[in-house]
OpenMM code with the backbone's topology and positions (N, CA, C; nanometers):
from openmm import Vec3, app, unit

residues = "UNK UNK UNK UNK UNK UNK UNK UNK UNK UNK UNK UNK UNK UNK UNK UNK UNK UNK UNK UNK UNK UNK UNK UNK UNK UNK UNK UNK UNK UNK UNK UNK UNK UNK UNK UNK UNK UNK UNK UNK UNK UNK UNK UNK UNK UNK UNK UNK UNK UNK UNK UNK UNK UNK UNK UNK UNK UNK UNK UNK UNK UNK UNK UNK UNK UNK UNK UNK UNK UNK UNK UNK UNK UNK UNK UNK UNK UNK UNK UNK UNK UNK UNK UNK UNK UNK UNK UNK UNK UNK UNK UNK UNK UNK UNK UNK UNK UNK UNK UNK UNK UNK UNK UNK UNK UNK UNK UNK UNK UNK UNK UNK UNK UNK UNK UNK UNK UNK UNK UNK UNK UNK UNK UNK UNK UNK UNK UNK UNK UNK UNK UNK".split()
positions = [
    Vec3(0.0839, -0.1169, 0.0000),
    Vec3(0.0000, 0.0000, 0.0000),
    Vec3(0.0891, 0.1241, 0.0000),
    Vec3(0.0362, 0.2163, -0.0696),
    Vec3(0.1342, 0.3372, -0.0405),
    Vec3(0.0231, 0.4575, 0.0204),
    Vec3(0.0749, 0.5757, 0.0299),
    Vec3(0.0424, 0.6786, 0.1668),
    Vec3(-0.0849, 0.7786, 0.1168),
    Vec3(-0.0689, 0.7407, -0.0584),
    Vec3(-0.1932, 0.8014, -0.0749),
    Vec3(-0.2967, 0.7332, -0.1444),
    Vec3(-0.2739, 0.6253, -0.0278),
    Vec3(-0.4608, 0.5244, -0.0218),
    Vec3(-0.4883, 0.6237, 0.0997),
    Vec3(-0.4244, 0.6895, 0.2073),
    Vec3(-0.4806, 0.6922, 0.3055),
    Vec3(-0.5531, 0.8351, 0.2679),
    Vec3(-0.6906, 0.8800, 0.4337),
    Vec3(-0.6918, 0.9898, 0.4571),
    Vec3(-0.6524, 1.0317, 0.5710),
    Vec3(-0.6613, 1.1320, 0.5864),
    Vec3(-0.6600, 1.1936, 0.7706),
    Vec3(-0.7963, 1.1143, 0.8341),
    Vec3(-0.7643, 1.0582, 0.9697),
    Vec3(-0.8716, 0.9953, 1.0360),
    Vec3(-0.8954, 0.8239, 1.0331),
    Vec3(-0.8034, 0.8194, 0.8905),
    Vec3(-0.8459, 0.6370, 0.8752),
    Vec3(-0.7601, 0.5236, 0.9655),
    Vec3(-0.8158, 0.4231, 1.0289),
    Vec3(-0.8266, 0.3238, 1.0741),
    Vec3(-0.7352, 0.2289, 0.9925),
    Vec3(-0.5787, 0.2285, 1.0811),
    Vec3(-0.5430, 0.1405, 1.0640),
    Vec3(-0.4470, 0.0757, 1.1447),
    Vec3(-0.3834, -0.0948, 1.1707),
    Vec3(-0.3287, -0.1651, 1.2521),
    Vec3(-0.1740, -0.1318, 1.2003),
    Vec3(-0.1081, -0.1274, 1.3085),
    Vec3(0.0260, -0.1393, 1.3404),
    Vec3(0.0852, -0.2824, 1.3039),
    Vec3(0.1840, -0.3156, 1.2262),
    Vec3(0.2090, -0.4618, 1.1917),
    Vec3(0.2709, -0.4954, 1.3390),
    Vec3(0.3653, -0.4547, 1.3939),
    Vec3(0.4347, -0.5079, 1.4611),
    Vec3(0.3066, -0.5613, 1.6297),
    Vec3(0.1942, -0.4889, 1.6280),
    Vec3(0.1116, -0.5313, 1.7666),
    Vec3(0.0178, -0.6064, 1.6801),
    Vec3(0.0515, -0.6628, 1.5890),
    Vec3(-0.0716, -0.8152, 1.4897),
    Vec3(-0.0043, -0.9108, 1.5450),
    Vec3(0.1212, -0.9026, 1.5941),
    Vec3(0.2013, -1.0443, 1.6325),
    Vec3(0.2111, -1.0564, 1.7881),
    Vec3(0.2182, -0.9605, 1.7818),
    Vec3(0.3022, -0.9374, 1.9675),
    Vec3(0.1625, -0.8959, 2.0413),
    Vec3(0.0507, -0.8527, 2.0032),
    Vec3(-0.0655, -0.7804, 2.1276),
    Vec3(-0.1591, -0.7896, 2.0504),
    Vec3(-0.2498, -0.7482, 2.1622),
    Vec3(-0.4140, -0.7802, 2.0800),
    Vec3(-0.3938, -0.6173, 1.9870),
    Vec3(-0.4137, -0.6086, 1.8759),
    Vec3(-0.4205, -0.4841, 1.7625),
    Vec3(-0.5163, -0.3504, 1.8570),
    Vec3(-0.3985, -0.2312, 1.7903),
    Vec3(-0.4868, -0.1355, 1.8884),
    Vec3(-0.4787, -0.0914, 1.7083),
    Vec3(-0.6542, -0.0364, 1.6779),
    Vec3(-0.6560, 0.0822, 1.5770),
    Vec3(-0.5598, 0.2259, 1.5856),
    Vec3(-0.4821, 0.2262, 1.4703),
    Vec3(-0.4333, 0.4034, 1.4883),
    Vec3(-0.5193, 0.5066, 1.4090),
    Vec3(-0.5281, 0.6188, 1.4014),
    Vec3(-0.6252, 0.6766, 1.3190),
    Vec3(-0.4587, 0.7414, 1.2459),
    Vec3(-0.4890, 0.8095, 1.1230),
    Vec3(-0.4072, 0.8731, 1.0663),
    Vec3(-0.4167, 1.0158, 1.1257),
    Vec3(-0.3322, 1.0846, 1.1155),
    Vec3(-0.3363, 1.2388, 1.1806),
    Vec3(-0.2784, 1.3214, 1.0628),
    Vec3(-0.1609, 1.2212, 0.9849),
    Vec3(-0.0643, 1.3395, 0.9137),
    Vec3(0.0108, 1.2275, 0.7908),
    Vec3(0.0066, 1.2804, 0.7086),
    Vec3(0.0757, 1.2343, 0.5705),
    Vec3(0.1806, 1.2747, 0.5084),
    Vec3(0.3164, 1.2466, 0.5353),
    Vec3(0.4296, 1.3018, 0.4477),
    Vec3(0.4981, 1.2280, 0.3568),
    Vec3(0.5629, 1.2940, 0.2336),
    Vec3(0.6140, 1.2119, 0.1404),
    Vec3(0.7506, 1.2551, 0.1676),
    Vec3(0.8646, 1.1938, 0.1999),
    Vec3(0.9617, 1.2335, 0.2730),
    Vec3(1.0552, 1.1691, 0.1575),
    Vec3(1.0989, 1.2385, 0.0280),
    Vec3(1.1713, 1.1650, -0.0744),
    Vec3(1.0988, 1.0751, -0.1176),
    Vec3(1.1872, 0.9589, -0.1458),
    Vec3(1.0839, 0.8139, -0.1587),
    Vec3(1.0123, 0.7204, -0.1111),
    Vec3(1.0022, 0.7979, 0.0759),
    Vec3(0.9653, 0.7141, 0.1690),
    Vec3(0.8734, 0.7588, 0.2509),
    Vec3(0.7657, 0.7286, 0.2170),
    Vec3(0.6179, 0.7741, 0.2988),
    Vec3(0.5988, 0.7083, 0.4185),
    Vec3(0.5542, 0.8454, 0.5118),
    Vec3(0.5574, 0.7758, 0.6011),
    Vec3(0.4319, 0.8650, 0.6574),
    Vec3(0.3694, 0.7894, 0.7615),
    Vec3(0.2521, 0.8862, 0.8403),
    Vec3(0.2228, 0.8637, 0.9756),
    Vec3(0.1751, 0.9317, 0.9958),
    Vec3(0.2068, 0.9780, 1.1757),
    Vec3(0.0216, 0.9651, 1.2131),
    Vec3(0.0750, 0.8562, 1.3600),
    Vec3(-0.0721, 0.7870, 1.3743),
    Vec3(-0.0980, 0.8768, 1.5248),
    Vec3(-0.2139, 0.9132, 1.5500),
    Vec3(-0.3084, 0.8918, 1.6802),
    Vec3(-0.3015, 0.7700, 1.7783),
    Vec3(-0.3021, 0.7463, 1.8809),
    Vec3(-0.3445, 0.8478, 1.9782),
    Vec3(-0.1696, 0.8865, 2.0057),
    Vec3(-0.0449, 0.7896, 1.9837),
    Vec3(0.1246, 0.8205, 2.0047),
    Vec3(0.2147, 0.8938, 1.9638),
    Vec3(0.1220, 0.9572, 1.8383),
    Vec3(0.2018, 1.0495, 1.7357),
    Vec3(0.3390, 0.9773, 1.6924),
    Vec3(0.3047, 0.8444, 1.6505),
    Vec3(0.4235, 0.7433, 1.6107),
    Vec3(0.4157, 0.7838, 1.4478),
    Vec3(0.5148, 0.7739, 1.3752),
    Vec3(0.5870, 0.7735, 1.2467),
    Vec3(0.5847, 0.6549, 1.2376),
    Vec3(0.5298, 0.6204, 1.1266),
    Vec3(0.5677, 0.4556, 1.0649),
    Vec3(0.5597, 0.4743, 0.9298),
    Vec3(0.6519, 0.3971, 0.8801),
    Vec3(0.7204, 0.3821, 0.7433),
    Vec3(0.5541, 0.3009, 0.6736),
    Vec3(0.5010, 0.3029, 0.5546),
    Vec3(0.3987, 0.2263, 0.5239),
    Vec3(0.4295, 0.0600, 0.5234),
    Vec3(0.5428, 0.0126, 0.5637),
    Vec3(0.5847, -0.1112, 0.5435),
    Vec3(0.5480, -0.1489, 0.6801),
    Vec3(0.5322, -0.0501, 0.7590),
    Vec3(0.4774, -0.1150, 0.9229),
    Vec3(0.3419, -0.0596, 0.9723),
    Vec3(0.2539, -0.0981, 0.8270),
    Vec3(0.1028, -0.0620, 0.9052),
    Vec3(0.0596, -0.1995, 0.8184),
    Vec3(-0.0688, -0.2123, 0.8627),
    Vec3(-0.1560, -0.2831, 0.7927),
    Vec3(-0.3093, -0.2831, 0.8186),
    Vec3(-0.3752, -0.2567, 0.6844),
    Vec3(-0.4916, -0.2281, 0.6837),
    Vec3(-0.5718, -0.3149, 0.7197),
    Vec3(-0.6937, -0.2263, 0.8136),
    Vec3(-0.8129, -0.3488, 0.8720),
    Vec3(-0.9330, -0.4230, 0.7957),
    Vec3(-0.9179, -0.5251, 0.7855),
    Vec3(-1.0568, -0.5578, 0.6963),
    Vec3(-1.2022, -0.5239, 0.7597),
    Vec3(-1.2504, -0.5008, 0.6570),
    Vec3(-1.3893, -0.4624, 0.7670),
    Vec3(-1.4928, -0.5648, 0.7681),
    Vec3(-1.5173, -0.6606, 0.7930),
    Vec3(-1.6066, -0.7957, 0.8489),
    Vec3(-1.7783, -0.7458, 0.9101),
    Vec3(-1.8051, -0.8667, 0.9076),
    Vec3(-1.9645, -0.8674, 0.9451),
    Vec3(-1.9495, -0.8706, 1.0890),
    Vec3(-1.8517, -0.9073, 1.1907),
    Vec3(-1.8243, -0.9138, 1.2895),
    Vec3(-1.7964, -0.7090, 1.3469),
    Vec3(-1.7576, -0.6571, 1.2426),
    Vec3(-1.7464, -0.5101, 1.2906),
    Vec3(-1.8777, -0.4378, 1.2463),
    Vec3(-1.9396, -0.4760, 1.1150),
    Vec3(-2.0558, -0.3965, 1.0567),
    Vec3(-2.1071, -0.4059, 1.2277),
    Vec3(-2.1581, -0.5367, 1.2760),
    Vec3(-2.2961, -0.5695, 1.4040),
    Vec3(-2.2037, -0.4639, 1.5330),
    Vec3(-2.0893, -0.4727, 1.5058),
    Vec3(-2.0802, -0.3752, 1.6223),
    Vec3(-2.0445, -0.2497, 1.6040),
    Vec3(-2.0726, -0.1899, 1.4770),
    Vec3(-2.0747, -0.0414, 1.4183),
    Vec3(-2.2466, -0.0216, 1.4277),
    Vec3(-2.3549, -0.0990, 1.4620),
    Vec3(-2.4717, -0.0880, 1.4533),
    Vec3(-2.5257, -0.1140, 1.3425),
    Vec3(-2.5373, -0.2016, 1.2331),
    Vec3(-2.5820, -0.2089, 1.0769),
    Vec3(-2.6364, -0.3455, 1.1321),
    Vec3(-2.7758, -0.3101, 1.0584),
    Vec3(-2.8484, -0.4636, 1.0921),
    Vec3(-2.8656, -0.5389, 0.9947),
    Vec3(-2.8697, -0.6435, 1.0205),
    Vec3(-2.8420, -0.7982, 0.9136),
    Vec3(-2.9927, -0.8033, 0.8263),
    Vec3(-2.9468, -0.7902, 0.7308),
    Vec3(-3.0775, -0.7304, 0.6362),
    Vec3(-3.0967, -0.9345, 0.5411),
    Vec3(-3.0190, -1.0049, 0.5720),
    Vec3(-3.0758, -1.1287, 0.5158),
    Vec3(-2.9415, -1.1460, 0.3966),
    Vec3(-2.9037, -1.2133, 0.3766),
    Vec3(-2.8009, -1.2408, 0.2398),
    Vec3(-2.6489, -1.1937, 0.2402),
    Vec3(-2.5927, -1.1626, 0.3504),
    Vec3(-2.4954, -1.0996, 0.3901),
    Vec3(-2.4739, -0.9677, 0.3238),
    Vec3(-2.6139, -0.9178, 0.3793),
    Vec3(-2.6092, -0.7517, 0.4144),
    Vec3(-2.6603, -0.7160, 0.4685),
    Vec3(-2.5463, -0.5493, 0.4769),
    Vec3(-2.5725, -0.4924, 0.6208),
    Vec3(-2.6051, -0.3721, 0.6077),
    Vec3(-2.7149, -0.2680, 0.6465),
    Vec3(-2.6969, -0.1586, 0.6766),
    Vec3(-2.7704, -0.0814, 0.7787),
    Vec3(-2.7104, 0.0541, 0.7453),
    Vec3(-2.7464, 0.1262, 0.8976),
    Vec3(-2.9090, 0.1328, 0.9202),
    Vec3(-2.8871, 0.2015, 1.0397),
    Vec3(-3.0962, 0.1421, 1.0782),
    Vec3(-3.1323, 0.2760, 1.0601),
    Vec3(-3.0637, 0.3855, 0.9714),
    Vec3(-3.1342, 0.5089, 0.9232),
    Vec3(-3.1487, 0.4535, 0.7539),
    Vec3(-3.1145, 0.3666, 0.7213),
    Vec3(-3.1183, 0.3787, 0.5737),
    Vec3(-3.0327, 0.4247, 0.5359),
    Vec3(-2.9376, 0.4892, 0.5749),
    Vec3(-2.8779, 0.5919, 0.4810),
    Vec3(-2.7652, 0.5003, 0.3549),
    Vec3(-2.6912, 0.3994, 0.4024),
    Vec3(-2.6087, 0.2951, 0.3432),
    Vec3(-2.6014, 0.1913, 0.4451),
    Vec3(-2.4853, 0.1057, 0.3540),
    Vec3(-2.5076, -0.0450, 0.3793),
    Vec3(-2.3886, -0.0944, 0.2624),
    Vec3(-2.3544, -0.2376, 0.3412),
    Vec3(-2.2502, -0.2974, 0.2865),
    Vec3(-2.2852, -0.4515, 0.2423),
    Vec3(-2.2629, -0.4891, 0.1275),
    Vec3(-2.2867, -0.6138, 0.0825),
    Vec3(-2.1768, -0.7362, 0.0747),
    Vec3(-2.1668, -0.8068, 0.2018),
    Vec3(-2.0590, -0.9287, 0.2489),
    Vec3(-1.9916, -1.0087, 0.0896),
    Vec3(-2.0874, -1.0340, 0.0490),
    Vec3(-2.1182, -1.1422, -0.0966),
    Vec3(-2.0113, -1.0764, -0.1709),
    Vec3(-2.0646, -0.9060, -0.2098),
    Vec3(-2.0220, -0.8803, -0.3479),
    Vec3(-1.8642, -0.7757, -0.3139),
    Vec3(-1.8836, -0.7062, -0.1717),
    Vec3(-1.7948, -0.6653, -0.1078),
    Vec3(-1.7829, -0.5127, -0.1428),
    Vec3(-1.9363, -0.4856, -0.1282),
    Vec3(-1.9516, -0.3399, -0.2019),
    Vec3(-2.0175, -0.2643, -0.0842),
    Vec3(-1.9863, -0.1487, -0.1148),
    Vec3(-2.0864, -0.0384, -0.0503),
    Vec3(-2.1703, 0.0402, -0.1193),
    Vec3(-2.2877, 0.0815, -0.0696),
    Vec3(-2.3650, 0.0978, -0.1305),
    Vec3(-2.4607, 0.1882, -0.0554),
    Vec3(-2.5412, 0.3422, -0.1423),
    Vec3(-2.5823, 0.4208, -0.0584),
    Vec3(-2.7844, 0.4670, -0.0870),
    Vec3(-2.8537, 0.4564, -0.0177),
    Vec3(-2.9851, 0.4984, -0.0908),
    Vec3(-2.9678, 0.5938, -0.1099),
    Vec3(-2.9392, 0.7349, -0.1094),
    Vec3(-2.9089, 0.8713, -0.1494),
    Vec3(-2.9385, 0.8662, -0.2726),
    Vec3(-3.0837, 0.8871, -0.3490),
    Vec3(-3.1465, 0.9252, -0.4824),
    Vec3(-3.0145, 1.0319, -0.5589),
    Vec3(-2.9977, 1.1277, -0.4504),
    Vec3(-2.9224, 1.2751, -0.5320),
    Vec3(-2.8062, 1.1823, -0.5987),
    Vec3(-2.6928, 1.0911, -0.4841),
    Vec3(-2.5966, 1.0131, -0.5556),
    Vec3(-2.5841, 0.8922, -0.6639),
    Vec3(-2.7040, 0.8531, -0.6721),
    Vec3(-2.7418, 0.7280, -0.7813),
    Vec3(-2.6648, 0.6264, -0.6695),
    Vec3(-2.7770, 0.5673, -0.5206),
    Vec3(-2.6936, 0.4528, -0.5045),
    Vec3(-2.5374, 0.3978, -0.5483),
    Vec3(-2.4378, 0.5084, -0.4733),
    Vec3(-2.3080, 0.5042, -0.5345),
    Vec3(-2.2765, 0.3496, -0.4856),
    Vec3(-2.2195, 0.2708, -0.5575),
    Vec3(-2.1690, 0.1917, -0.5033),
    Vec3(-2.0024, 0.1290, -0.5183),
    Vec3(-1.9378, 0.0941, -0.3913),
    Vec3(-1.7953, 0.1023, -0.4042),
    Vec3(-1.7175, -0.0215, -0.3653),
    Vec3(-1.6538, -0.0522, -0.4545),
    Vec3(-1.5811, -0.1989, -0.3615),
    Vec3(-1.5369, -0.1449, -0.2132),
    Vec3(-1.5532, -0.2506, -0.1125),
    Vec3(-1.5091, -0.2148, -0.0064),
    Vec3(-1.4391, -0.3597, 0.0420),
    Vec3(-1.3089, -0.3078, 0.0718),
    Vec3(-1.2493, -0.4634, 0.1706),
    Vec3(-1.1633, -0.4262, 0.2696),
    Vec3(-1.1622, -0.2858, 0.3125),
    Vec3(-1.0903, -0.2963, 0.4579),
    Vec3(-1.1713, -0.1478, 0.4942),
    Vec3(-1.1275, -0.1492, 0.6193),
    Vec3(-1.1832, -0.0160, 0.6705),
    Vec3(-1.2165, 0.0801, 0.6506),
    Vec3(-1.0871, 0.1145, 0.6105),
    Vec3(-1.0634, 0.2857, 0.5659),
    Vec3(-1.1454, 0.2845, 0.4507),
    Vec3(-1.1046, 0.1793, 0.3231),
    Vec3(-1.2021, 0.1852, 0.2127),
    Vec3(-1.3599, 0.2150, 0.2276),
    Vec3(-1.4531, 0.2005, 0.3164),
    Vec3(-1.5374, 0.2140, 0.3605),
    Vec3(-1.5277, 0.3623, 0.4463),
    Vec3(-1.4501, 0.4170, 0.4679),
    Vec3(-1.4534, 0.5451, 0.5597),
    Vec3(-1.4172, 0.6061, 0.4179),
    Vec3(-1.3918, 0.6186, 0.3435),
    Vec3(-1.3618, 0.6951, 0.2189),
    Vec3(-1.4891, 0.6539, 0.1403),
    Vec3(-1.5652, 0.6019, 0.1438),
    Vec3(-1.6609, 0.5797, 0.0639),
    Vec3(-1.7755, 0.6477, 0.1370),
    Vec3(-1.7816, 0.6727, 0.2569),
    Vec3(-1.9121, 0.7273, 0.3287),
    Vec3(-1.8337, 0.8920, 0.3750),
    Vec3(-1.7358, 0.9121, 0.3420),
    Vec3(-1.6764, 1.0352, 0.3417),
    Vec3(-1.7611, 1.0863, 0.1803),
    Vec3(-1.6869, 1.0364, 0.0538),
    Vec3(-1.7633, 1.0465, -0.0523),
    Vec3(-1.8838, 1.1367, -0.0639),
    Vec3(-1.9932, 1.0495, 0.0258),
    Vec3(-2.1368, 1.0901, 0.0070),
    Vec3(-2.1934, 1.1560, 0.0926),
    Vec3(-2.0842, 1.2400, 0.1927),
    Vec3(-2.1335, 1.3314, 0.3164),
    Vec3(-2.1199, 1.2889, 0.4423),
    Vec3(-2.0895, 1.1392, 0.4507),
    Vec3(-2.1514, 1.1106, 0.6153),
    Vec3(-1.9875, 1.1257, 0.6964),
    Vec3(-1.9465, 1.2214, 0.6616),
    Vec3(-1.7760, 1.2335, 0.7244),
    Vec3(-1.8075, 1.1952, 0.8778),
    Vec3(-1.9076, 1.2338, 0.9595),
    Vec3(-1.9013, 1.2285, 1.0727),
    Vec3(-1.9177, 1.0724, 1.1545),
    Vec3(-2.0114, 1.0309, 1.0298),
    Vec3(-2.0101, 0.8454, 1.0518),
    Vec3(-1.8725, 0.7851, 1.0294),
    Vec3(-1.8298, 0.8271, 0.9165),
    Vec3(-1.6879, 0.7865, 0.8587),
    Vec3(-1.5738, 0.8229, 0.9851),
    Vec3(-1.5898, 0.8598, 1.0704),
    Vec3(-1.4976, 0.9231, 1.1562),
    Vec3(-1.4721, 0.8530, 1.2879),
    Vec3(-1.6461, 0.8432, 1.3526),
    Vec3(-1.6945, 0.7144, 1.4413),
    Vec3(-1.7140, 0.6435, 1.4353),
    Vec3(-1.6445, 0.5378, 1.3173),
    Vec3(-1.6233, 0.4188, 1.2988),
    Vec3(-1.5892, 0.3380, 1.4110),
    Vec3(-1.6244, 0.2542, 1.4994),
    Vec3(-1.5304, 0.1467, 1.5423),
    Vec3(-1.4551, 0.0459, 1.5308),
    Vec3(-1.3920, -0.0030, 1.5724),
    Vec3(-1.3090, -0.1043, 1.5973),
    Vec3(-1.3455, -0.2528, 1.6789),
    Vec3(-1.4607, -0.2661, 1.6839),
    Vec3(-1.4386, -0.3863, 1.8002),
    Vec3(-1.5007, -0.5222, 1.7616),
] * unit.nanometer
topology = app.Topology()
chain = topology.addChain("A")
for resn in residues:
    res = topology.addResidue(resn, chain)
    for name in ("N", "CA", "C"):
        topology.addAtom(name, app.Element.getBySymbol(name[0]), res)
């Protein structure tokens, strides 16, 4: 992965606590291209890590139920306003928003999904994402 998949705010694991500790989420804070070597500076430690020592979270049906998205039958999920929803099967996101034409976006890790509901306005959902 390189530094500009990311945004400010996105959700992602530290490689080195996937082996050694239960994974703490970092959020992104800051993005630099430092020559040829990107690197970005995480929340809550203000740690620098090279992109070779992060790794992105997948986002599972196990996080949709505890982000609040209810099991709509067929492995999908979405929120209990309607507003979007994620499809397990096809690995998409997907929004009722008439104005956007039901945008719909591959989604397979976190952040991809926080950039996709950033997209269509809901920055503030995209932000209070959890982790658990």
């Amino acid at each position: 992965m390189e530094a500009k998949e990311f945004m400010l705010n996105d959700l992602v694991y530290r490689k080195e606590h996937l082996e050694f500790h239960k994974p703490v989420p970092r959020s992104v804070v800051k993005i630099d291209g430092v020559m040829d070597n990107d690197m970005i500076t995480f929340a809550p430690y203000s740690e620098f890590l090279d992109m070779d020592e992060i790794e992105p979270i997948p986002w599972t049906v196990d996080y949709a139920k505890g982000n609040g998205l209810v099991d709509c039958g067929d492995d999908i999920y979405q929120d209990d306003k309607r507003q979007w929803g994620v499809d397990f099967r096809k690995h998409e996101f997907y929004t009722f928003d008439e104005e956007v034409e039901n945008t719909i976006k591959p989604i397979l890790f976190y952040h991809e999904l926080q950039h996709a509901l950033r997209l269509v306005g809901l920055n503030e959902v995209a932000d209070n994402l959890k982790v658990e």
